[in-house]
C-alpha positions as CSV (number, residue, x, y, z in Angstrom):
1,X,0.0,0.0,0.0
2,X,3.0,2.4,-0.2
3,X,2.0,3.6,-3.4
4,X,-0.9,6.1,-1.9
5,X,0.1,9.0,-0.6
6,X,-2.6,9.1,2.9
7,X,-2.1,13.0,3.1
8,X,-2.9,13.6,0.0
9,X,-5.8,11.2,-0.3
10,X,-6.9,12.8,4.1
11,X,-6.8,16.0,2.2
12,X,-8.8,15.0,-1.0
13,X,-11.6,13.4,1.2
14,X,-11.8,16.8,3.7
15,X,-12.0,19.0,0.9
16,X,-14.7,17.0,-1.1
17,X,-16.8,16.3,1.5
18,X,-17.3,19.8,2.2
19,X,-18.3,21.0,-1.4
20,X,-22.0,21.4,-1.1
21,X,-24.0,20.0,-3.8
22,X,-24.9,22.8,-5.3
23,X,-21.3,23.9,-6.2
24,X,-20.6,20.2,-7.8
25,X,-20.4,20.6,-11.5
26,X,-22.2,17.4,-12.8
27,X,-19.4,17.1,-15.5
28,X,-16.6,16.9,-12.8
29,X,-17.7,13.7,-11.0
30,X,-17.8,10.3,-12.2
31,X,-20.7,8.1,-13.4
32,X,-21.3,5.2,-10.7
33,X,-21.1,3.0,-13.8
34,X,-17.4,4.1,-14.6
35,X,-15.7,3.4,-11.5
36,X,-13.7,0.0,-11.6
37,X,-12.3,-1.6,-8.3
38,X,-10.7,-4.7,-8.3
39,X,-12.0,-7.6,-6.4
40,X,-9.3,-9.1,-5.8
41,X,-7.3,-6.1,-3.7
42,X,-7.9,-6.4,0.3
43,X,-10.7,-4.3,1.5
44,X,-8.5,-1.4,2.4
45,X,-6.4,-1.3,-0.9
46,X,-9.6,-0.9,-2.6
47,X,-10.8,1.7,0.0
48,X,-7.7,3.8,-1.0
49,X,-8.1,3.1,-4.8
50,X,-11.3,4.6,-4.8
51,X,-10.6,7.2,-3.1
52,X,-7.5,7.9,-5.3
53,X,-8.6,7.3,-8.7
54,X,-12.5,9.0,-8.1
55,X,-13.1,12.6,-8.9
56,X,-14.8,13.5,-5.6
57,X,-15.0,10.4,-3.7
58,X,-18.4,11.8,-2.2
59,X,-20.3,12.9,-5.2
60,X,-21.2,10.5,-8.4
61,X,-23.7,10.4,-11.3
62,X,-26.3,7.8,-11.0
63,X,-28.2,7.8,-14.9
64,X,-27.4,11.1,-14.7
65,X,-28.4,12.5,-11.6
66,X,-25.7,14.3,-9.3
67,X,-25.6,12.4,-5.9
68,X,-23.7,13.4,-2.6
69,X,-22.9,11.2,-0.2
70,X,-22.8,12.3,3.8
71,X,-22.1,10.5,7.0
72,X,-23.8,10.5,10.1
73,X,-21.2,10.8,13.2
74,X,-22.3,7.4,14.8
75,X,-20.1,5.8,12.1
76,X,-16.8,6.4,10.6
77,X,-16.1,7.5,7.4
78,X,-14.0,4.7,6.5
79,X,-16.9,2.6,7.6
80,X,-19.2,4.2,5.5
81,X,-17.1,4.1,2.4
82,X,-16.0,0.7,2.7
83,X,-20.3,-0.2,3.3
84,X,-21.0,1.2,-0.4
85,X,-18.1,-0.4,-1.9
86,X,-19.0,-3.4,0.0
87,X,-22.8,-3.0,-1.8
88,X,-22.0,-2.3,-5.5
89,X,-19.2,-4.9,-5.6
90,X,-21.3,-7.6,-3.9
């Protein structure tokens, strides 16, 4: 895992999360659709990759509606993440 850099990726996921949606230009996220993880990469490996190699890690298009993600604070974020990678890559 030595080829992420965590402070760059800690700083990627602070500044996206705090975009509001309204300031998220639908062409500068990713369609849900488009975003390849391997299945074969341990679950934090593919954690980090989708942080890395996602546009905002916390907004998408679905069919071409803009979607933000949020967390509650009962759960981490790195929970939550790993929960919705967890449910598209069943």
């Amino acid at each position: 895992m030595n080829k992420y850099n965590l402070e760059e990726l800690k700083e990627k996921l602070e500044r996206c999360k705090n975009i509001p949606i309204e300031e998220i230009n639908p062409d500068d996220v990713d369609n849900i659709e488009d975003i390849k993880i391997s299945r074969k990469k341990c679950r934090e490996e593919r954690i980090l990759d989708f942080i890395a190699t996602t546009k905002n890690p916390y907004a998408f298009k679905v069919n071409g509606t803009l979607v933000k993600i949020s967390f509650s604070n009962n759960r981490s974020t790195k929970d939550c993440i790993n929960r919705v990678i967890k449910s598209l890559y069943k």
